[in-house]
N, C-alpha and C positions, 0 to 999 in steps of 0.2 A: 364199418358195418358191424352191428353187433349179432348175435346170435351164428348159427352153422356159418362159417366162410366158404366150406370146399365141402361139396357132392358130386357124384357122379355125373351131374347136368350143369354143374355152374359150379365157378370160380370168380375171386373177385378179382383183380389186376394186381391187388398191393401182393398177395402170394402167388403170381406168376415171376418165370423169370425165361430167358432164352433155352433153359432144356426142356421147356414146356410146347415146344413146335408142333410134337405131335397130338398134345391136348386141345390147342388150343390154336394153331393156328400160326403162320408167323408175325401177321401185324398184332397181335391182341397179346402175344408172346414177348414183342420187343415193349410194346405198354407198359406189362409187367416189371420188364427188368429195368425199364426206365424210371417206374414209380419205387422202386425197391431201394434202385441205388444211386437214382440221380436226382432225385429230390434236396439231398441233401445242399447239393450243392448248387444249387436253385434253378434246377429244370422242374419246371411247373407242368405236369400235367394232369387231365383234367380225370378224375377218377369215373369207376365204369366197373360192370363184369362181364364175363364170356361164358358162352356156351360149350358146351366141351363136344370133340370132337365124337365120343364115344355115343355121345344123347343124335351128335347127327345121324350116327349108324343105325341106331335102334329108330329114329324118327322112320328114316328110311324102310328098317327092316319092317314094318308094318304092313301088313297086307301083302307082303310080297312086290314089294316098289321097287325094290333094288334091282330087283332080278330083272325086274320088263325094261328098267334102267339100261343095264348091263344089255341086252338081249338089241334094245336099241339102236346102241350107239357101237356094236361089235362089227358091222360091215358100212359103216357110215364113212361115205366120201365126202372130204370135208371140204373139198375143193367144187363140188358141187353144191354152189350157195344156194340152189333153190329146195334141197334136200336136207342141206344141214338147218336152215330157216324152221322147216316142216317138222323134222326130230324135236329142234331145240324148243319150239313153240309147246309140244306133245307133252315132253317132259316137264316144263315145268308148269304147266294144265295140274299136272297129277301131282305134284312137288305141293302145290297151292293148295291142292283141294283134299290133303292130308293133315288127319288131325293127331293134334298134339297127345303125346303118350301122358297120360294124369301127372304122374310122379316130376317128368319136363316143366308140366306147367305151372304147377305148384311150386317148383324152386326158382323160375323165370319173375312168378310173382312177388317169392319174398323177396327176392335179393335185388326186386324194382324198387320192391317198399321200404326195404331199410337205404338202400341208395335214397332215396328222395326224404326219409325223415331224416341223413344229414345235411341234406341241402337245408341252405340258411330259409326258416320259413317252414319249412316240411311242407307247403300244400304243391300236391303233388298237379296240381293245373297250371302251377307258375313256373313246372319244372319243365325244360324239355331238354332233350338227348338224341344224338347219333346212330344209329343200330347199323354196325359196318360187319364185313365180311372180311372173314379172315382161314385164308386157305390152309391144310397142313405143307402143302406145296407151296407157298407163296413167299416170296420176299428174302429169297435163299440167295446166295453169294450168287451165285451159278445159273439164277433163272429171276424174271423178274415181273409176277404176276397183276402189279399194278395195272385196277383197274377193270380187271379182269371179269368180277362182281359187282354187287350194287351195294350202295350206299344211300340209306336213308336219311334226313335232315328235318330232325324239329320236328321230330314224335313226342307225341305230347296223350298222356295217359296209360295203363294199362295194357288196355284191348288194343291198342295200336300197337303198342314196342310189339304185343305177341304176333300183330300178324305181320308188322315189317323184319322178324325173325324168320316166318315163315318163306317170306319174299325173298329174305338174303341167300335162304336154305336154296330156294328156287333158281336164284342166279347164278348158281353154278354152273346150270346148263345155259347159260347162255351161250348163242350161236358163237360169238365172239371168244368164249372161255374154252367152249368145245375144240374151236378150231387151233386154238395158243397151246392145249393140250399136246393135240396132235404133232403138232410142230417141232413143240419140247420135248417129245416122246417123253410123255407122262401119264401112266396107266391111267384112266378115269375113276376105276374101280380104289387104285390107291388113296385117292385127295379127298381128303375130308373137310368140311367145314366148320367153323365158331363162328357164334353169332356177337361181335362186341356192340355192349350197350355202354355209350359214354357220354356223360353229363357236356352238354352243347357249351362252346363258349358262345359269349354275345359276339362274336365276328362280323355278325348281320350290319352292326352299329358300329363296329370297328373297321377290322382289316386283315388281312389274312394274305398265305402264299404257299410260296414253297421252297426252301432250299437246297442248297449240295452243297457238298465241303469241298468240292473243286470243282475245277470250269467244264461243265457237260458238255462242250466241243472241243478242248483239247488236250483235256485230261491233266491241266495244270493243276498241280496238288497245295499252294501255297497262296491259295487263294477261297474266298466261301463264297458261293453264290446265290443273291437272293433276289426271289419274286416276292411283290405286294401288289394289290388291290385294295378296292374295299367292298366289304359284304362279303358272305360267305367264300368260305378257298376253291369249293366245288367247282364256280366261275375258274378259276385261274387253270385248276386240276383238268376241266373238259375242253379248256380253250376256246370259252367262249368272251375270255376279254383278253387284249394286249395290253400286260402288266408295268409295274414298274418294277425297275433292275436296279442291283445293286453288286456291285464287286468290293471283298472288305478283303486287306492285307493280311495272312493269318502270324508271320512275324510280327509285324506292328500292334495287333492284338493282344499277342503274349504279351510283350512290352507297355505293354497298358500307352501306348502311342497312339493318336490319330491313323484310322486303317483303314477307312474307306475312300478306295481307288474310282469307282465310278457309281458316277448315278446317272439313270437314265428314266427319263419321265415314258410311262404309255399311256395310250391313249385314253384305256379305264371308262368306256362310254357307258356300260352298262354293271350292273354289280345284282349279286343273290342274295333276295331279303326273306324275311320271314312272312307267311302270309298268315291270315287269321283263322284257316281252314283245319279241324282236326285230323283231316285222312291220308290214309299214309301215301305218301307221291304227287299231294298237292298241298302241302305246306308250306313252299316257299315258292319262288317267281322273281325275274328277272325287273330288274326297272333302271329307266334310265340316269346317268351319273348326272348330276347338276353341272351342264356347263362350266361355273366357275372352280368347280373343282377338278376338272380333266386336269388341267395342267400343272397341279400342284400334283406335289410327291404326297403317295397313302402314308406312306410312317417318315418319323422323325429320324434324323444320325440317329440320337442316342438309344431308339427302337434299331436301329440297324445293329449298332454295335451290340448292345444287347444279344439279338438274336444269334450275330453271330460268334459272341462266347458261348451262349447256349450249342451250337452247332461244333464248336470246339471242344466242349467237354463230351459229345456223344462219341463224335468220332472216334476220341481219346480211349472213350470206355469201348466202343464196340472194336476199337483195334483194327477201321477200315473205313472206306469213303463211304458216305451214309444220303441217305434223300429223304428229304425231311416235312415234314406239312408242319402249318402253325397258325397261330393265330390272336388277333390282337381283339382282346375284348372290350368291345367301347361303353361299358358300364364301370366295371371296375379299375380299365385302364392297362391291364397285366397282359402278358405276353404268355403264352400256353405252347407246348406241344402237341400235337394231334398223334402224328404219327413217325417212328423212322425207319428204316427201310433199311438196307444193303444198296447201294449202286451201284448197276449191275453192267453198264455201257463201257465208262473206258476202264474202267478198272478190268476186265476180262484182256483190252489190247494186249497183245506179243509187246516183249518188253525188246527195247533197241531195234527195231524196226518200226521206220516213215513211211505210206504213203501218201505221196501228194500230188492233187490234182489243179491243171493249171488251164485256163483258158488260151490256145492259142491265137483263136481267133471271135470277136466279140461282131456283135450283129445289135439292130433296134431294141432296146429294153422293153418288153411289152408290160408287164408289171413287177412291182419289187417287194419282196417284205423281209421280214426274220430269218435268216440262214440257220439251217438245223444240219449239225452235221458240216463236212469241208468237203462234199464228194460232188462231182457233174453228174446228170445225167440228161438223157435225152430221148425224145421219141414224138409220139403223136400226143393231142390231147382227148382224154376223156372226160367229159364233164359230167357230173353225176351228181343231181339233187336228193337223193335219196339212198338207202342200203336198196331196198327194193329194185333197183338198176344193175344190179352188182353184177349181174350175169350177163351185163353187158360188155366186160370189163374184158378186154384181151393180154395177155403178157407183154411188159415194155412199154405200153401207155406211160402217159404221165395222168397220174389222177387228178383233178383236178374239183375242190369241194366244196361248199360254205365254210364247215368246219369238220375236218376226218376225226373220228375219235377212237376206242379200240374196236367198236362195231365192225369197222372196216377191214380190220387186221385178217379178215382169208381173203383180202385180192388185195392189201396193201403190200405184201410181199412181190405180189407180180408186177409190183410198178418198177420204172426206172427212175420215178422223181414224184413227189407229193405237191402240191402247191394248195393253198387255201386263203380263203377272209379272213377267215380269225384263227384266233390262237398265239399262244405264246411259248418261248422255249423251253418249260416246264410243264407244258399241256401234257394229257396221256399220249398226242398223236404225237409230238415231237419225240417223249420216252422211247414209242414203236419202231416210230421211223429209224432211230437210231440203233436200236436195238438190231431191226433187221436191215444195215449197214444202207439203207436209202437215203437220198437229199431230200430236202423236204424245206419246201420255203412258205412260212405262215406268214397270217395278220397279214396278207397286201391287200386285203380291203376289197377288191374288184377282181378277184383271179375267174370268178365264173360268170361275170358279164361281160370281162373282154378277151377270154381266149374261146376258142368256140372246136368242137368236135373235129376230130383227124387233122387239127394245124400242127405243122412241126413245129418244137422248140426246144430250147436247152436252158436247163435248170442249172443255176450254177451255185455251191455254196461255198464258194474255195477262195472268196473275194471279200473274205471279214465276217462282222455283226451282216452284213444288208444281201439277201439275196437275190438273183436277177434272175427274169424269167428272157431269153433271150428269141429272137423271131429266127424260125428255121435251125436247123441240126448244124451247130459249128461244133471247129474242131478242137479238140482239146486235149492233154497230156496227162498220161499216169507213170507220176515215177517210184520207184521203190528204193529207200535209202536205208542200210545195214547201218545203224548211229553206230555199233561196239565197235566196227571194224574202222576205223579212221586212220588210218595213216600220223604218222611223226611228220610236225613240218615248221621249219625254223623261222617262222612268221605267224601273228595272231588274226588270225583269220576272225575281223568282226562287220556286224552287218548292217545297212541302211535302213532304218526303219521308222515309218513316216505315220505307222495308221495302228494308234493304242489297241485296236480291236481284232488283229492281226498278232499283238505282240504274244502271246500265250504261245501259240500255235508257233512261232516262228524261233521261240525259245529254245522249240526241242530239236533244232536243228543243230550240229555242231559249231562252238561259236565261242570266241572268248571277251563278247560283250556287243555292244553296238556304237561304232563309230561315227553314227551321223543319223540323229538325232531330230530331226526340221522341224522346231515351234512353229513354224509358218503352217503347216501341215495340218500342225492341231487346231490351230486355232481357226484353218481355212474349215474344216471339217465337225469340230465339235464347239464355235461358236458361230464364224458366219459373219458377225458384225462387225463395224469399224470399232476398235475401243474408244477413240472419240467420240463417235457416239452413243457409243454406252456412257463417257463421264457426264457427256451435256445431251442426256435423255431429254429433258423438258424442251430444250429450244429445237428441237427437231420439225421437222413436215409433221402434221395428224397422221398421216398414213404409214410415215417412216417409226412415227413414236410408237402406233400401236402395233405394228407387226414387230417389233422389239419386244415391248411391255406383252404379248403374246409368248415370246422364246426363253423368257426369261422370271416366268411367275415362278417358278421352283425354286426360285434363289432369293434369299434374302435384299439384295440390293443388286442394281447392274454393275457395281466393280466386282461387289461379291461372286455375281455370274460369271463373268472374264476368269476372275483368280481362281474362282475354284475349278471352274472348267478345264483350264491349262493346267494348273496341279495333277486333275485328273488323267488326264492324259500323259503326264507325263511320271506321275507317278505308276501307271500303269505297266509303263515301257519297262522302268526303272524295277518294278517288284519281279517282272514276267525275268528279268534277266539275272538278277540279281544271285548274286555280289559279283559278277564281271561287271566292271565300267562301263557305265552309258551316258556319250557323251552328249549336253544336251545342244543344239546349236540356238542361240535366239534368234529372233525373227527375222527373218531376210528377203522380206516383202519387198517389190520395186512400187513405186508409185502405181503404175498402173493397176497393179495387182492388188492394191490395198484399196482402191478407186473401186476395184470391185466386188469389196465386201458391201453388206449391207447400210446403209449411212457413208458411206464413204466414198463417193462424188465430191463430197461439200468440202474435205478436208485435203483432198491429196492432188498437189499442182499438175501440171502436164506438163512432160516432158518430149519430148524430142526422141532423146534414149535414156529409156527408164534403165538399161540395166549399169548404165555410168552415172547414174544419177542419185536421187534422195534413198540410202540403203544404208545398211550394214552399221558398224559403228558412226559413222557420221549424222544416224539419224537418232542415235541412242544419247548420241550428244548438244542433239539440236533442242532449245528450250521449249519449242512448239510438242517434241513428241518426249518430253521430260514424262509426266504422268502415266503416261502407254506402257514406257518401260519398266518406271516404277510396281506398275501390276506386274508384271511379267518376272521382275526377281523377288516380289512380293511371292508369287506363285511358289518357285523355285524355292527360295527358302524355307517355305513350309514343308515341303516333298524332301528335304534335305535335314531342318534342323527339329521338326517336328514330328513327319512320320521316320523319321531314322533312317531314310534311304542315301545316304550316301556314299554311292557308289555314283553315283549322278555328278558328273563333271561339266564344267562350263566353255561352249565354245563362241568367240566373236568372232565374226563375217566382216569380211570386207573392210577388214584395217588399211586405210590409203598411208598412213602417215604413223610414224612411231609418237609421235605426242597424239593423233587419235588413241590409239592402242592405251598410252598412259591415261588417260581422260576415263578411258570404260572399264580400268580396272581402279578408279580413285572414285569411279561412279558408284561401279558395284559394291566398292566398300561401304558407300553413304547410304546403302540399302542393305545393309545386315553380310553380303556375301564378301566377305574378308576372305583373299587368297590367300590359302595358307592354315586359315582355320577350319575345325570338323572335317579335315582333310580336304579342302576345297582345294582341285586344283582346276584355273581356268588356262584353256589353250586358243589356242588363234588359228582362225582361217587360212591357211600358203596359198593365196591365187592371185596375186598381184606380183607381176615382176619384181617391185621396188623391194615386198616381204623376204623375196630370195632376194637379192641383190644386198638386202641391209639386214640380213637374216639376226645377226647377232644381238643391234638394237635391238629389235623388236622381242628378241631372247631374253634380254635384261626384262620384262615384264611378263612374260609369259612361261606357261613350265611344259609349253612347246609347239608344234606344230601338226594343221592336219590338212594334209593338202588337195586342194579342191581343182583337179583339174581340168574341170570345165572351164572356168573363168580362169585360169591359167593357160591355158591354151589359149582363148579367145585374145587375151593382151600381149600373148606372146606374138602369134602368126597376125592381129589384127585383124583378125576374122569374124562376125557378128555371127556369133553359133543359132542363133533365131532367121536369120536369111538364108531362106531355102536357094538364092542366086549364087553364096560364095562356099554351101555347104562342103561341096567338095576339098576343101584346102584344110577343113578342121580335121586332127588327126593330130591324136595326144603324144603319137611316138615319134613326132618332128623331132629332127636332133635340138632346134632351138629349146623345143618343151624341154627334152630330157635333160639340157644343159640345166633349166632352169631348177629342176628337181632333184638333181642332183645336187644342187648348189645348196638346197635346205635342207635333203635329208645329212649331208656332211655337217653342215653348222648346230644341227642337231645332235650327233653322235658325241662331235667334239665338247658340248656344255652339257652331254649325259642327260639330255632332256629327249623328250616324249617326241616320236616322230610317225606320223601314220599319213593314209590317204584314204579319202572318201568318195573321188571324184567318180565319175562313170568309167573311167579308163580301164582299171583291172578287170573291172564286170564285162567287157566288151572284149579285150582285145586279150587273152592269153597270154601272148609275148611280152608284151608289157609288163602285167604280172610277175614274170621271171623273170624280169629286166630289175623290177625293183625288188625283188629279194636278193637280187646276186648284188645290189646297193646297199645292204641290209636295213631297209626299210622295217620299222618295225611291228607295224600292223597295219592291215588292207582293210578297208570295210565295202562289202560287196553287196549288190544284190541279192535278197533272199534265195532268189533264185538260181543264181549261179553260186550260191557255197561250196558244196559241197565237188560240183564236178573242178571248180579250181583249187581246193584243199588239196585234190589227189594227183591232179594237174602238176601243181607246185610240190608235192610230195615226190612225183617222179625226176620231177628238171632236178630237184635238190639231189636223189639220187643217180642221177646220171651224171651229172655233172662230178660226183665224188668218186665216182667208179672212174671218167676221164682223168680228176686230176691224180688217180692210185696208178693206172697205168701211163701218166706222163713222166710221174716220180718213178718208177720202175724201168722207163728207157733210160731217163737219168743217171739210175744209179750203174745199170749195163755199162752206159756209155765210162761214167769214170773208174768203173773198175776195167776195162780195155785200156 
C-alpha cells in the first residue's frame, strides 16, 4: 500500500504483529505477525487491513450507543434464550442503523483503494475480499472465540466492504457471542472489535479446510491434522460438509520423508460457491458436488505435505499448538493462509492425568457418524429444527440437530451428548463441543429422522474415529488414571492394538510399545476387500466390480489402494507409539474369514476347520497367495524404509514347520525386508506345541518369540476355543500350557533372544501374569484396557515377593548363626 499505512482507524496487516491484540483484535493480530515474519519463509497469506479497536469505541460512542449497550445487557439472563434472542436482536438493530464517524470512512475507503490498485488489474469489480471479525478478546491461549462473530464472503465494492463492516461491528452482540461471554466471564464492556478486510482467495474453484498441529481428540502432538473440501472453508468451518482427512507425520516431515499417515475420503456432497449477486450476505450459496468427484480426494499429497510444513513453521513461530484455516486457490493454484488461532481444547488438559471412558455394555446401534471428543453420554432425545425451539431444551438431553453450530452454544452446554447430519471434526460445533468437555457425534446423515423426542440413548465416543448412537441408557465406565505415578516393574508392559484410529489415544497410556499388532484388523477395517480381488478387478461380477471401483476411486490403482491403505494404518500405530517397538503381525486371516471380505467367496476354499487350515505362513508360501503377500511387505517396507518408522518389527503367525519359518524369512528377503537390515528384526508366533518343543530350530531364524496363547492352549488341551460345547476346559493356566510356556520363554533367555506374549491370558487372568514374570518373561502385551490396573498388579507381587524372599534370608541367617 502506498500512501498513510497506520491511522487511528486503520492498519494494514504487513505492520501488525501479536502485541497488536488490543488494536486490533487477535485473528487480524496473528495475520499481521504472520505476514511480517512468515512470509519469508513461504507462508502465503493473503494481504488485507483492520480496523482498529479504538475507531470501534468511538463508532459506538456515538449518540450514546454504548451506554444503552451496557445498560442492556447489565441484568441479562443468558440462560433465558427467549430474553437473550430479544436483547441481542435490539442491539444489533442499533449497532446497524449507526452511522459511520466521517474521518472512519474516509480511511476505510483509502486503504480499500490502495488494497485493490495492487491487486493485479486494479479494477476494483474483479476484486473481492473477506470482511472478518476479529475480537480483542478472541483467540487467546486460555479462551477460544471462534466463530463467535460473523464472517463475510465475496464483497465486492466499496459500499459494501463499509456496510459488512458495519455488520461485523454488529455481531458482536450476537445471542451466541453474548452468551460465550458470560460463560467466559468476560466483561462485555472490555471486548472490542476489528473489522479485517482481506483479499478473497479463489477457494470457490479450489479447496480449502482447516487444520491443527496435533490430533484434536487426543491431544497427540506428533502428528498435523487436516480437513479439505472444495469451495469455500466456510462449508467446512459451519459443518455443513463431511470433509476429507488427512493425518501427516510431523518427524517424517522434518526429515523431508514420506509423512502422510492417513487419508480419509468424505463425503464432500455439497461445497460454497460464489454467486453473482453484490449484496452483502447473498454472495455466495451452496451447490451440489458432482457425483464423480465425491469420492476422490479435494487436494493432492504434495498439497497435503505442503500445508503441512506450512502448519510446522507456524507452530514453530508461535511456540504452541495452533488451528489453522486455508485455502487452496483454483486460479493460480497456490495454497494461502486464512487464518491461525491458538488451540485452545487439549492444549489446556492437566498434564499426566487420563480419563477414560468405556462402554460396558453396548445395545442396537440406532445411528453412527464422526466421534468428537472420547467421552459417553447419555439421556433423552431432543430434536430441535431450529434455535427458535431452544427453550425447549431441558438439562441432560441429548440434542439432537441438522447441523449444531455456535448459535446453539447457551443450551449446548446443558446437553449430555450432541448428535447431528452434518458436520465435520473441524466444524465450529465440534471446536464447542469440546470445548465444553461434551460428546458429540456429527455427519450420521439421519440423526433427526431416526431418533424421535424423549427416546433414550447413549452417545458413545470412546470407540475410535466412528461414533455410535446407542438404543436405551447402557452402562458404562469412567476411569481416572494418575500416568506420573507408575510404579517400577521388572517386565515391559506392551499393548494389543488392532484399530489405527484408536492408536493416538491409546499411546498416552503407560506403555513400552505394542506387542501385537493384527494386519488382519487393518485390512478387515480400512479396506474390506479380497486383495484377490483387487489384483483381478476386471474379471470380477459387474456388481462386485463396481462396489470395488466405488472404494477405491481415491487411489491411483487397486494395488495402490491395498498398499497404501495398509501402510496407513500401520504407519499410524507405528508414529502414535513411537520409538517403542511395534510389533507388526501379518495377516492371519482363516479361510472363512477371508471368504468374507468383499470378492472373496471366489477365491478362498472351504474348510472343515478353518482355524487348522489355509493360514499363517503356509499361506504366505503358497503360489496361489504369492502377490497378496507381496503387497503387504510392499506396504511394510514403505512405513519402514521410506517413512523412517522403524521401530516397526515383523511378526509371522502360525509357523507349523522350521523349513516353513525358513521359507518366510528367504521370502521376506525377496521382497526388500532383509532381517537384520535398517534394524529389521522379524520374530515368530509361539502357539504351536512343535514351536516350544523345537524352540531352538526355529531360533536359528528368528530373533525370537511372542507367544500367542490362545492357539497354544487350543493344541495343547485339544480344545476348539470357537465351541461354545468344550469351552469350559480352555484355561491358559493348565499345567500342560504352562509347561509349554515355559519351555520357550527358557530357550529364549538361553540364545539372549526377544521373548514376550500377546495372547489373551495375562489380560484375563492376573495369576498368570505373575506366573510369567517370576519366568522372567520379558514383555506382556495386554489389553488397552487392562494396562494399567496389571502394571500395579505386577508391581506389588514383584514387591511382595521381595519383602518374602528378605525375610526368608533373614530366618536363614538366625538359623546359622544358632
Amino acid at each position: 500500500m502506498e500512501g498513510p499505512a497506520v491511522t487511528e482507524n486503520v492498519m494494514r496487516f504487513a505492520d501488525l504483529g501479536l502485541s497488536d491484540v488490543e488494536i486490533v483484535g487477535g485473528k487480524n493480530a496473528s495475520l499481521g505477525e504472520m505476514v511480517q515474519h512468515l512470509a519469508a519463509a513461504g507462508v502465503s497469506v493473503p494481504d488485507g487491513f483492520a480496523t482498529t479497536a479504538d475507531a470501534y469505541r468511538r463508532f459506538l460512542a456515538e449518540n450514546g450507543l454504548a451506554d444503552r449497550i451496557n445498560a442492556l445487557l447489565a441484568d441479562l439472563d443468558v440462560d433465558d434464550t427467549r430474553k437473550l434472542a430479544q436483547v441481542g436482536a435490539d442491539i444489533r438493530r442499533e449497532v446497524e442503523e449507526q452511522t459511520f464517524p466521517a474521518d472512519l470512512e474516509r480511511d476505510i475507503r483509502d486503504a480499500y483503494d490502495r488494497l485493490v490498485g495492487e491487486h493485479e488489474g486494479g479494477d476494483g469489480a474483479e476484486v473481492s475480499f473477506a470482511v472478518r471479525s476479529s475480537a480483542t478478546a478472541e483467540d487467546l491461549p486460555d479462551a477460544s472465540f471462534a466463530g463467535q462473530q460473523e464472517t463475510f464472503l465475496n464483497v465486492r465494492g466499496i459500499d459494501n466492504v463499509l456496510h459488512a463492516v458495519k455488520l461485523v461491528f454488529a455481531s458482536l452482540y450476537n445471542d451466541r457471542a453474548i452468551a460465550y461471554r458470560v460463560h467466559s466471564d468476560f466483561d462485555h464492556s472490555v471486548v472490542a472489535l476489528s473489522a479485517g478486510v482481506q483479499r478473497m482467495v479463489r477457494s470457490d474453484v479450489g479447496a480449502s479446510g482447516v487444520m491443527f498441529t496435533m490430533d484434536t481428540e487426543s491431544g497427540f502432538r506428533d502428528a498435523v491434522f487436516i480437513t479439505s473440501s472444495y469451495g469455500l472453508g466456510e462449508a467446512v468451518v459451519q459443518g455443513a460438509v463431511n470433509p476429507d482427512e488427512f493425518y501427516v507425520y510431523k518427524p517424517a516431515l522434518r526429515a523431508g520423508r514420506p509423512a502422510i499417515l492417513k487419508r480419509g475420503v468424505g463425503a464432500k456432497a455439497t461445497k460454497m460457491v460464489y454467486t453473482g449477486d453484490a449484496s452483502v450476505g447473498r454472495t455466495i450459496e451452496f451447490v451440489p458436488v458432482p457425483e464423480a468427484d465425491r469420492p476422490k480426494l479435494s487436494i493432492t499429497d504434495d498439497d497435503v505435505t505442503e500445508l503441512a510444513h506450512h502448519a510446522l513453521r507456524i507452530e514453530e513461530h508461535y511456540g504452541r499448538p495452533m488451528d489453522i484455516e486455508w485455502g487452496k486457490d483454483g486460479v493460480d493454484g497456490r495454497l494461502y493462509i486464512l487464518q491461525a488461532r491458538p488451540e485452545t481444547v487439549q492444549s489446556r488438559q492437566a498434564a499426566g492425568v487420563m480419563r477414560r471412558y468405556r462402554m460396558d455394555e453396548r445395545g442396537p446401534v440406532v445411528v453412527e457418524g464422526r466421534a468428537i471428543g472420547q467421552k459417553i453420554g447419555a439421556g433423552g432425545v431432543r430434536v430441535l429444527s431450529s434455535i427458535d425451539s431452544m427453550h425447549d431444551f431441558q438439562p441432560g438431553e441429548v440434542l439432537v440437530a441438522d447441523m449444531t453450530d455456535p448459535d446453539w452454544e447457551p443450551i449446548m452446554k446443558r446437553a449430555s451428548a450432541i448428535v447431528t447430519n452434518r458436520g465435520g471434526r473441524t466444524c465450529h460445533a465440534a471446536i464447542i463441543a469440546r470445548e465444553l468437555g461434551i460428546p458429540a457425534v456429527v455427519g450420521t446423515g439421519t440423526a433427526t429422522s431416526t431418533l424421535s423426542d424423549g427416546q433414550e440413548v447413549t452417545v458413545s465416543c470412546a470407540e475410535g474415529d466412528t461414533g455410535f448412537v446407542y438404543e436405551g441408557k447402557r452402562e458404562f465406565t469412567v476411569t481416572e488414571t494418575t500416568l506420573d505415578d507408575m510404579p517400577e516393574v521388572p517386565v515391559k508392559i506392551m499393548m494389543n492394538v488392532g484399530t489405527p484410529e484408536q492408536a493416538f489415544e491409546f499411546s498416552r497410556l503407560p506403555n513400552r510399545g505394542v506387542g501385537l499388532a493384527r494386519l488382519e484388523f487393518i485390512i478387515n477395517r480400512q479396506i474390506g476387500i479380497h486383495p484377490k480381488a483387487l489384483l483381478e478387478l476386471d474379471s470380477q461380477e459387474p456388481a462386485v466390480k463396481a462396489e470395488i471401483e466405488s472404494l477405491i476411486t481415491a487411489y491411483p490403482s487397486p494395488r495402490d489402494f491395498f498398499v497404501q491403505r495398509v501402510a496407513e494404518g500401520v504407519a499410524t500405530i507405528a508414529a502414535a507409539f513411537a520409538p517403542e517397538p511395534v510389533i507388526v503381525r501379518m495377516s492371519d486371516f482363516k479361510s472363512n474369514e477371508y471368504a468374507g471380505l468383499l470378492g472373496g467367496e471366489r477365491y478362498e476354499p472351504h474348510e472343515e476347520n478353518p482355524m487348522l487350515g489355509y493360514r499363517g505362513a503356509a499361506r504366505y508360501l503358497s503360489a496361489d497367495f504369492a502377490e497378496c503377500f507381496a503387497m503387504e511387505c510392499e506396504a511394510l517396507k514403505h512405513v519402514r524404509d521410506d517413512m523412517g518408522l522403524t521401530n516397526v518389527k515383523i511378526m509371522i503367525p502360525f509357523v507349523r514347520t522350521v523349513a516353513e519359518g525358513k521359507g518366510v524369512i528367504d521370502l521376506l528377503a525377496s521382497h526388500g525386508l532383509v532381517r537384520g537390515e535398517n534394524d529389521l528384526q522379524v520374530v515368530m508366533m509361539c502357539e504351536i506345541p512343535s514351536n516350544a518343543v523345537n524352540a531352538d530350530e526355529f531360533l536359528d531364524h528368528f530373533d525370537g518369540f511372542s507367544i500367542g496363547s490362545n492357539d497354544m492352549t487350543q493344541l495343547t488341551l485339544g480344545v476348539d476355543r470357537d465351541s461354545s460345547l468344550v469351552a469350559g476346559s480352555f484355561d491358559e493356566r493348565d499345567p500342560a500350557v504352562k509347561k509349554m510356556l515355559a519351555m520357550a520363554i527358557t530357550a529364549c533367555r538361553e540364545r539372549g533372544k526377544y521373548v514376550g506374549i500377546c495372547g489373551q491370558g495375562p489380560s484375563d487372568h492376573p495369576d498368570l501374569a505373575e506366573w510369567l514374570l517370576d519366568q522372567g518373561i520379558e514383555s506382556m502385551s495386554l489389553n488397552p484396557d487392562t494396562v494399567v490396573e496389571t502394571w500395579t498388579a505386577l508391581a506389588k507381587h514383584r514387591a511382595e515377593a521381595g519383602a518374602g524372599a528378605g525375610a526368608s534370608r533373614g530366618a536363614e541367617a538366625e538359623v546359622a548363626q544358632a
